[in-house]
C-alpha positions as CSV (number, residue, x, y, z in Angstrom):
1,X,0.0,0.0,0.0
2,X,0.8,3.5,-0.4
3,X,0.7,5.1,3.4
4,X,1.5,8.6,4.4
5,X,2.6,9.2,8.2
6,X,1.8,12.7,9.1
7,X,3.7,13.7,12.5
8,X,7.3,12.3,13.2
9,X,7.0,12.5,16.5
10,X,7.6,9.2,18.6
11,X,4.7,7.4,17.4
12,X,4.8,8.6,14.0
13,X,8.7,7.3,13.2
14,X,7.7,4.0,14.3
15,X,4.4,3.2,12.7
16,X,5.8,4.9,9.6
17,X,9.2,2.7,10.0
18,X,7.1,-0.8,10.7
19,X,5.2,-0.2,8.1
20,X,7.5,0.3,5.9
21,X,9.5,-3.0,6.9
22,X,6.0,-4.8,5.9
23,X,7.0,-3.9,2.2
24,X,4.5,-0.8,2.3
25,X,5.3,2.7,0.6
26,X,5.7,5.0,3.4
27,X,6.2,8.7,2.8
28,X,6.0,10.7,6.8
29,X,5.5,14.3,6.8
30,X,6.6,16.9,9.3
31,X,7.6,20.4,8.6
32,X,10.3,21.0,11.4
33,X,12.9,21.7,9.1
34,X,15.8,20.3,11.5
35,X,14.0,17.1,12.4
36,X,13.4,16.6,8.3
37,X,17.3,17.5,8.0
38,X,18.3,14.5,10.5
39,X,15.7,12.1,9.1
40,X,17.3,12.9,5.7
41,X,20.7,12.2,6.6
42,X,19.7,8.6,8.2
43,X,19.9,10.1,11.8
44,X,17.1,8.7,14.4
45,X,16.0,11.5,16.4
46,X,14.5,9.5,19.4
47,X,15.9,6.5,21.3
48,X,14.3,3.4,20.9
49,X,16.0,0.0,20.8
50,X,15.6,-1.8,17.6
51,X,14.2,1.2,15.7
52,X,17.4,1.8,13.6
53,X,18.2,-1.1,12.2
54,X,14.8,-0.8,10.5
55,X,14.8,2.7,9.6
56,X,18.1,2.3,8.0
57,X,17.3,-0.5,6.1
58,X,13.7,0.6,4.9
59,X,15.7,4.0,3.9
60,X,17.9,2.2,1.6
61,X,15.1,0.0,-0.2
62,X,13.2,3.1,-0.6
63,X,10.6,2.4,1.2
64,X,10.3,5.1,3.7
65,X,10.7,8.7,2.9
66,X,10.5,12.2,4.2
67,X,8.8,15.2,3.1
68,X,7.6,18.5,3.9
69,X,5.3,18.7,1.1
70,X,1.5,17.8,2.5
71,X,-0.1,18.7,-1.0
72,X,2.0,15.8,-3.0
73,X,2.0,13.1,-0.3
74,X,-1.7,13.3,0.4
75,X,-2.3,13.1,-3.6
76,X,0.0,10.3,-3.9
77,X,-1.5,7.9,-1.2
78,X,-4.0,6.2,0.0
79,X,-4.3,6.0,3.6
80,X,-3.2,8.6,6.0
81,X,-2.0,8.7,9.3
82,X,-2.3,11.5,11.5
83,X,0.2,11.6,14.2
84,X,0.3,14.4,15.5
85,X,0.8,16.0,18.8
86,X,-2.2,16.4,21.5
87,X,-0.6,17.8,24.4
88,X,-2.3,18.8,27.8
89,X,-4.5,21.9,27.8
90,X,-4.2,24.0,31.1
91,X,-7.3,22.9,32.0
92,X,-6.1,18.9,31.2
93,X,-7.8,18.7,28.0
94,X,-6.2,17.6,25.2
95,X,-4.9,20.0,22.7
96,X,-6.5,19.2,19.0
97,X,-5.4,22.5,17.5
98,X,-2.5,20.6,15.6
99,X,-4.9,17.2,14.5
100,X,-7.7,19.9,13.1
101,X,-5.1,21.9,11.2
102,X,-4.0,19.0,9.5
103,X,-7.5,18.0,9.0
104,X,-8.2,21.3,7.3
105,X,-5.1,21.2,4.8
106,X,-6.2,17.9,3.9
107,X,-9.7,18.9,3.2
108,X,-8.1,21.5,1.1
109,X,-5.3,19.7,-0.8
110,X,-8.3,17.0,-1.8
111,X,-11.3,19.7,-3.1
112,X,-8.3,21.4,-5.3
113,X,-7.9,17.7,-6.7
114,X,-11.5,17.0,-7.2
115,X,-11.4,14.4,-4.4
116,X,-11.5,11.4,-7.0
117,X,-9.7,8.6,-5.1
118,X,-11.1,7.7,-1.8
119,X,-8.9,8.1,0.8
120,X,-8.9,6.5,4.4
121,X,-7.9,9.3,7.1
122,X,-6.5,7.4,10.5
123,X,-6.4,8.6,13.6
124,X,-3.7,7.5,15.3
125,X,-2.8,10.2,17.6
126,X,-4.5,9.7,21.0
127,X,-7.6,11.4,20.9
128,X,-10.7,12.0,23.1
129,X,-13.9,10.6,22.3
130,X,-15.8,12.6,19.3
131,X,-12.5,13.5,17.5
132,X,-12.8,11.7,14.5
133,X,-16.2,12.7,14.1
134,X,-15.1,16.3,14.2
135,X,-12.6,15.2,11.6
136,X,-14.9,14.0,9.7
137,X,-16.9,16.9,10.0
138,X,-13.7,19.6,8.9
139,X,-13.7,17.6,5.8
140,X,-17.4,18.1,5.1
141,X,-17.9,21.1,5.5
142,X,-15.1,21.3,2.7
143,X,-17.0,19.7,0.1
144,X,-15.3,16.2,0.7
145,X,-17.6,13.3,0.2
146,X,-15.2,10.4,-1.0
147,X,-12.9,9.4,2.6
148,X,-13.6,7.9,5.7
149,X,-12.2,9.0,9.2
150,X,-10.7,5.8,11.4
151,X,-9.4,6.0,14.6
152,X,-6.8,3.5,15.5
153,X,-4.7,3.9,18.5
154,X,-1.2,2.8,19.4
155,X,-0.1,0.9,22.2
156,X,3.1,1.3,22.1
157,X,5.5,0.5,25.4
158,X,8.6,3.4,25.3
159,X,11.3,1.0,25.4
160,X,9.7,-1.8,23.5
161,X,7.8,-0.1,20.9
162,X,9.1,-2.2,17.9
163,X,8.4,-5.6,19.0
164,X,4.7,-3.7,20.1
165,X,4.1,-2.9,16.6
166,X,5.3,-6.0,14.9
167,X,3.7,-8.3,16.8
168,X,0.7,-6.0,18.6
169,X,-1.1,-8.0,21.4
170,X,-4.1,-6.4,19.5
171,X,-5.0,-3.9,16.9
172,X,-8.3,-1.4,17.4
173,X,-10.3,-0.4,14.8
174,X,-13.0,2.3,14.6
175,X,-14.8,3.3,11.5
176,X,-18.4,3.0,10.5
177,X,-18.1,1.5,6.7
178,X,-16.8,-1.8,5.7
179,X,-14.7,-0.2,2.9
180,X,-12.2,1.3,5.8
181,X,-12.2,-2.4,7.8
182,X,-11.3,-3.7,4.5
183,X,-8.7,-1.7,4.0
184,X,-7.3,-1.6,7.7
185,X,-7.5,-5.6,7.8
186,X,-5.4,-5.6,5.0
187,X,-3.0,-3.4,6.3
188,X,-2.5,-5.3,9.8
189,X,-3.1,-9.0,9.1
190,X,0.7,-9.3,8.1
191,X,1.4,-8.4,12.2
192,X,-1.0,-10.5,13.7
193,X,-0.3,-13.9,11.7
194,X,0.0,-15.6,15.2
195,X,-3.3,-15.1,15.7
196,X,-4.4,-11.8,17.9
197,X,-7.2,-10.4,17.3
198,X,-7.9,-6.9,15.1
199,X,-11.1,-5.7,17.0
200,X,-13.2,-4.1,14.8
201,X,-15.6,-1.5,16.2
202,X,-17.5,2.4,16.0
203,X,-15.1,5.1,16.4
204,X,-16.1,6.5,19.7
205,X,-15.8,3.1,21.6
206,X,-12.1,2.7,19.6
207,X,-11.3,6.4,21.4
208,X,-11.8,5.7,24.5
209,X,-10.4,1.7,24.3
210,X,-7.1,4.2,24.5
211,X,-7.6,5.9,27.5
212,X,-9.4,3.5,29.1
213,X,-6.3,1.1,28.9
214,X,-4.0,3.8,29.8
215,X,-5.7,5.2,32.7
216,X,-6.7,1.6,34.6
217,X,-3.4,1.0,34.0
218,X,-1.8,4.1,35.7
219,X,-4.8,3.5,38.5
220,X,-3.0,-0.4,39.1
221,X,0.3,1.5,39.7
222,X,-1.1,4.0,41.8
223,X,-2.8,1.2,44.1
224,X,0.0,-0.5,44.5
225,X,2.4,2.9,45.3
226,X,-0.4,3.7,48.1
227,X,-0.1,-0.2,49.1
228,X,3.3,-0.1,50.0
229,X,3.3,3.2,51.1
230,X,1.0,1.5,53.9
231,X,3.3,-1.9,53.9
232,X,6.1,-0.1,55.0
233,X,4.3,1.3,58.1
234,X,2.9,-2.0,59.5
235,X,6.0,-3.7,58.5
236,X,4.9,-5.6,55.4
237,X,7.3,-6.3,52.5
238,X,5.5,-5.5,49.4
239,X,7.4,-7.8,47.3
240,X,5.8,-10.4,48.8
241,X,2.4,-9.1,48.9
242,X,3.3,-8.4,45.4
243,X,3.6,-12.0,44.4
244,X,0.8,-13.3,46.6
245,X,-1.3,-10.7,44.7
246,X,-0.1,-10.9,41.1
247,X,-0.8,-15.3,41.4
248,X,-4.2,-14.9,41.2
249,X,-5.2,-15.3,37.3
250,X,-8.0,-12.3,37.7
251,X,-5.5,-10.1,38.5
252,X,-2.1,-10.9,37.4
253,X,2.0,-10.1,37.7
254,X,1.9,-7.5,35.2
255,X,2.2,-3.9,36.2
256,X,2.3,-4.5,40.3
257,X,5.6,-2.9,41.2
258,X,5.4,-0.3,43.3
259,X,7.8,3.0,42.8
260,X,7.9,6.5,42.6
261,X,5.2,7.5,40.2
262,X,4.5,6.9,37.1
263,X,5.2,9.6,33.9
264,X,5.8,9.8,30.4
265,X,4.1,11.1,27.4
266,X,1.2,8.7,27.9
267,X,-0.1,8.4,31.2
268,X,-0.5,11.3,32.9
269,X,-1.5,13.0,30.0
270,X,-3.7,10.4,29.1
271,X,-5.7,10.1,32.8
272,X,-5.7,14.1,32.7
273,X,-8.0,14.0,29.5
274,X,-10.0,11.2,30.4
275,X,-10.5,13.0,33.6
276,X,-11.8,16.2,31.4
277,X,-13.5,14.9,29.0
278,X,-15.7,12.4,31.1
279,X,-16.6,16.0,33.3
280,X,-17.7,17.9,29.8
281,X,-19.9,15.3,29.9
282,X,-21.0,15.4,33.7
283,X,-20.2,11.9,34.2
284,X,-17.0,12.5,36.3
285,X,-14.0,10.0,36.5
286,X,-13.8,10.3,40.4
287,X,-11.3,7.7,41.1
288,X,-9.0,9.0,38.6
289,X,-9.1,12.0,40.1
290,X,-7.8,10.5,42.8
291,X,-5.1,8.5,40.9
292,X,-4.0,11.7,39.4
293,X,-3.6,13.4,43.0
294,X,-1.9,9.9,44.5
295,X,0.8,10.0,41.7
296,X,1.7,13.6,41.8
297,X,2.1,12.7,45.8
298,X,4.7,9.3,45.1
299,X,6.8,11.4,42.7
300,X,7.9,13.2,46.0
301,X,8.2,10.2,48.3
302,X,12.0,9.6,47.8
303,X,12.6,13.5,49.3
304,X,10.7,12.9,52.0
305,X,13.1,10.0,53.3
306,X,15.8,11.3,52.4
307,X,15.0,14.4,54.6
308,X,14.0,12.2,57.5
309,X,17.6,10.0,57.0
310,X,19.4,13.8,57.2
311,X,17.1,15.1,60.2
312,X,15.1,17.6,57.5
313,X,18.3,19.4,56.9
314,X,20.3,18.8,53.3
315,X,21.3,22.2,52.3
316,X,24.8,21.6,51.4
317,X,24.8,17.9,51.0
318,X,25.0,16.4,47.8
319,X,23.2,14.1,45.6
320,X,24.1,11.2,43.2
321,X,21.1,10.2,40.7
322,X,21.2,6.6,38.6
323,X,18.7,7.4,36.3
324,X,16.5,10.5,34.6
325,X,14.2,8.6,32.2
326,X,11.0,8.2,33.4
327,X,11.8,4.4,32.6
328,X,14.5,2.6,31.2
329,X,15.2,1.8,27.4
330,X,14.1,5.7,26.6
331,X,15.3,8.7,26.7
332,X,11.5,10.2,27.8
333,X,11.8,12.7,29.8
334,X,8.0,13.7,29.9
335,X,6.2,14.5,33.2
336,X,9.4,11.7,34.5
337,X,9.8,11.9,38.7
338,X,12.9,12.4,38.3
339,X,12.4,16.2,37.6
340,X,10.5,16.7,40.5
341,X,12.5,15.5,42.2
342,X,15.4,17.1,41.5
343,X,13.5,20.3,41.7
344,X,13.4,19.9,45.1
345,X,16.5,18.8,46.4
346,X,17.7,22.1,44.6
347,X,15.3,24.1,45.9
348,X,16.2,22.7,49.6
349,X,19.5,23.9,49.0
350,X,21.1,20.4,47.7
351,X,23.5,19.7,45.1
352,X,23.0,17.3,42.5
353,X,25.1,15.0,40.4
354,X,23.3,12.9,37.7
355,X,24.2,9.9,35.0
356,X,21.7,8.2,32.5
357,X,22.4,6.0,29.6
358,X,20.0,8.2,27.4
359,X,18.5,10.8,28.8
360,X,21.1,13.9,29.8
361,X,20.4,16.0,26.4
362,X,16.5,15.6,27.2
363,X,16.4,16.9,30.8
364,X,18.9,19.8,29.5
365,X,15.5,20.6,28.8
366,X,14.1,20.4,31.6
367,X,16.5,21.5,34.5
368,X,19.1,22.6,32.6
369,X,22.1,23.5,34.4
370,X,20.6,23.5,37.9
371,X,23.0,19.9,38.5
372,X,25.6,18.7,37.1
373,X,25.8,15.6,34.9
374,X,27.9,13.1,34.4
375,X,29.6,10.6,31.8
376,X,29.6,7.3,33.8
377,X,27.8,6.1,36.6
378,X,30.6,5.6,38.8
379,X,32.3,9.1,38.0
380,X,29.2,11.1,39.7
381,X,29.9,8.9,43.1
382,X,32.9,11.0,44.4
383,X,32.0,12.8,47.6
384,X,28.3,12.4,46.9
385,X,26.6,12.0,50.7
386,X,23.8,9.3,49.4
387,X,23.0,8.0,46.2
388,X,19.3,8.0,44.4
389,X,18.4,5.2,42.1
390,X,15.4,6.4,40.2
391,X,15.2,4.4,36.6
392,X,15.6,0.9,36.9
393,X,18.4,0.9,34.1
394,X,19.7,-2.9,33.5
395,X,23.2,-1.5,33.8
396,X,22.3,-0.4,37.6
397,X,21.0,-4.0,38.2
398,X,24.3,-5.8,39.5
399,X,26.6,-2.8,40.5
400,X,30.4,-2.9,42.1
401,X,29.0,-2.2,45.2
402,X,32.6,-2.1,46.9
403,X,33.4,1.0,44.5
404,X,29.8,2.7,45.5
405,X,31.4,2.5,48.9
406,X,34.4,3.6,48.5
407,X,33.2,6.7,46.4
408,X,30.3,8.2,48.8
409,X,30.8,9.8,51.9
410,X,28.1,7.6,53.5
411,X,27.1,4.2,52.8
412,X,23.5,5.1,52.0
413,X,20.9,4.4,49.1
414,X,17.4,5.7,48.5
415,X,16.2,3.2,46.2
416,X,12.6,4.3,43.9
417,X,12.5,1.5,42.1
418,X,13.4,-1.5,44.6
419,X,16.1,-2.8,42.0
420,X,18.4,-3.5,45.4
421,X,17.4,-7.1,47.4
422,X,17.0,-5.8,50.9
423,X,19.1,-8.3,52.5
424,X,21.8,-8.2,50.5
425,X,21.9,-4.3,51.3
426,X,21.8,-5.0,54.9
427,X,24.8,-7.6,54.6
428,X,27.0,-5.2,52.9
429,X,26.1,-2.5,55.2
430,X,24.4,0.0,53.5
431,X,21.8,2.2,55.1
432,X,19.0,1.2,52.6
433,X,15.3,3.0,51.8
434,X,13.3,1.6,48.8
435,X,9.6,1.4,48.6
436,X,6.8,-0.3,50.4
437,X,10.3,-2.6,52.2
438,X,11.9,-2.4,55.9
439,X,14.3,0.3,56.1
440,X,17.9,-0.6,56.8
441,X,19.9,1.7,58.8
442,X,23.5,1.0,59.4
């Protein structure tokens, strides 16, 4: 098939690149002129394992292709994607100016044509309920009669996106005419060979399969942050309560560990609009509210102990950080806790020293030169009065814990993402804070 990608944002590059891999024509459109310049030259803008091997190899078959020009690409093919951005409102909305200005060239580029060839308009941005219908409605009021709006959303893990696209637990599929299932079946039966199922289905209840999946999801995270929260005052070890839990078949392992919050460019975002949308239509979300207000609490919960391990006084002190991302295998930086808090510790007159494998240009960004950063994980040790583990990194897994000693002033960890065995931290002698665990103090 001829496919046009419009968006090269994170979700665009890699529907546009797995796509192409599946022998489709793929020509993505974005008009930032250095993004465009990079794609050009074979450079991959985001980090994502896997993602260049295909990109470069789809590249040289000729395959994939990138463009600024709107007007040719949409004449030249036959379904188009719209990934774009739809980031949160002030009020937590999402943002639909940039997925109704697209709409509007598109109904433009097509009436100067004389909208002959029908044309299949996807959705694939994550948007609230109704959007494709005012899609749909941008184009007719245009004069176009011969398209179809779909909405299909991604499910895409940051980290793990490309083996989530090749071989999708599922595909959704909203669209009101057979012509458009036709042609979306077509387009996704090569990925689901093993059997999992395309559900095919109106476009409002595809909308909000998104946010629904995304929001019980962060509510199962939140659940278990408040859970341990509570284990560690009665003594419990979440871990195991954890695995007790996560053996039952109704409820399952996945998504159970407990941490510091989540973030990213899905979640929070994605459990803010939900939130909104479901009020606009006075049937409020009220546990998500509460999820939302939960998480923004966890993000902090690593300051709090480390104030209570330095008797609420750490102006002066500094900080070593293992990890920025808001999880490994990205360089996200997006609503991460990691920014908070930093924030903070700055704020309460703390220094900070910080390593991640992916992730310093991004938070540049973000904090920019209110810490330092360093090259190696090892290197930002030196005469650092605690260290901070915040994204569970496999390279932070198994560390030379006789260097870590050797190289902070104190033997002490905060750890927000329980990669440490509490056990083993109390044989080496490490004061030792995770989450939801006993507390060791040496």
């Amino acid at each position: 098939m001829k496919l046009s990608v419009i968006g090269t944002g994170y979700v665009g590059l890699v529907s546009g690149t797995c796509f192409a891999e599946m022998g489709n024509n793929v020509i993505c459109v974005d008009n930032d002129e250095n993004k465009l310049k990079k794609l050009k030259a074979g450079e991959v803008p985001i980090y994502e394992p896997g993602l260049d091997i295909l990109f470069h190899r789809n590249i040289e078959k000729k395959r994939l292709e990138f463009t600024d020009d709107l007007k040719k690409t949409v004449n030249e093919t036959d379904v188009i994607f719209l990934c774009l951005p739809t980031p949160q409102g002030e009020d937590g909305s999402a943002d639909l100016k940039y997925v109704f200005a697209v709409a509007k060239s598109i109904g433009a580029i097509l009436k100067e044509a004389g909208d002959k060839d029908f044309k299949v308009i996807v959705n694939k941005s994550t948007v609230p309920v109704g959007t494709s219908r005012s899609v749909t409605e941008i184009l007719k009021k245009q004069g176009i009669k011969n398209f179809d709006v779909v909405s299909n959303p991604e499910f895409l893990r940051e980290g793990y996106a490309v083996d989530d696209f090749m071989k999708p637990d599922r595909v959704v599929v909203g669209a009101l005419n057979e012509k458009s299932f036709e042609v979306m079946r077509a387009l996704y039966e090569p990925f689901v060979r093993q059997g999992n199922p395309i559900y095919e289905m109106e476009p409002e209840s595809s909308e909000i399969t998104k946010y629904a999946s995304n929001s019980y999801l962060a509510m199962r995270i939140t659940f278990m942050n408040e859970l341990a929260n509570f284990c560690e005052r009665v003594g419990a070890n979440v871990d195991m309560v954890r695995k007790g839990m996560g053996a039952d078949t109704r409820i399952g392992k996945r998504f159970l560990f407990p941490g510091i919050g989540y973030g990213g460019s899905c979640f929070p975002k994605d459990v803010n609009a939900l939130i909104k949308t479901a009020d606009d239509y006075e049937s409020p979300m009220r546990i998500l509210k509460v999820v939302d207000d939960i998480n923004k609490a966890q993000k902090l919960i690593l300051v709090k102990k480390v104030l209570q391990q330095f008797d609420m006084e750490i102006k002066g002190k500094k900080f070593a950080i293992w990890g920025l991302a808001f999880k490994p295998n990205t360089d996200d930086m997006r609503e991460a806790p990691s920014i908070y808090i930093i924030r903070e510790l700055v704020r309460l007159g703390a220094k900070v020293t910080a390593y991640d494998p992916a992730a310093i240009e991004n938070t540049k960004f973000y904090l920019k030169n209110s810490l330092e950063y360093g090259e190696d994980q090892y290197g930002i040790l030196k005469d650092a009065d605690a260290l901070l583990v915040l994204t569970e990194w496999n390279e932070f897994r198994n560390p030379d814990f006789e260097k870590i000693s050797s190289l902070l002033n104190s033997k002490i960890i905060f750890d927000g993402r329980n990669v440490y065995d509490v056990n083993k931290m109390e044989e080496l002698g490490f004061t030792y804070h995770s989450i939801g665990r006993k507390t060791i103090i040496t």
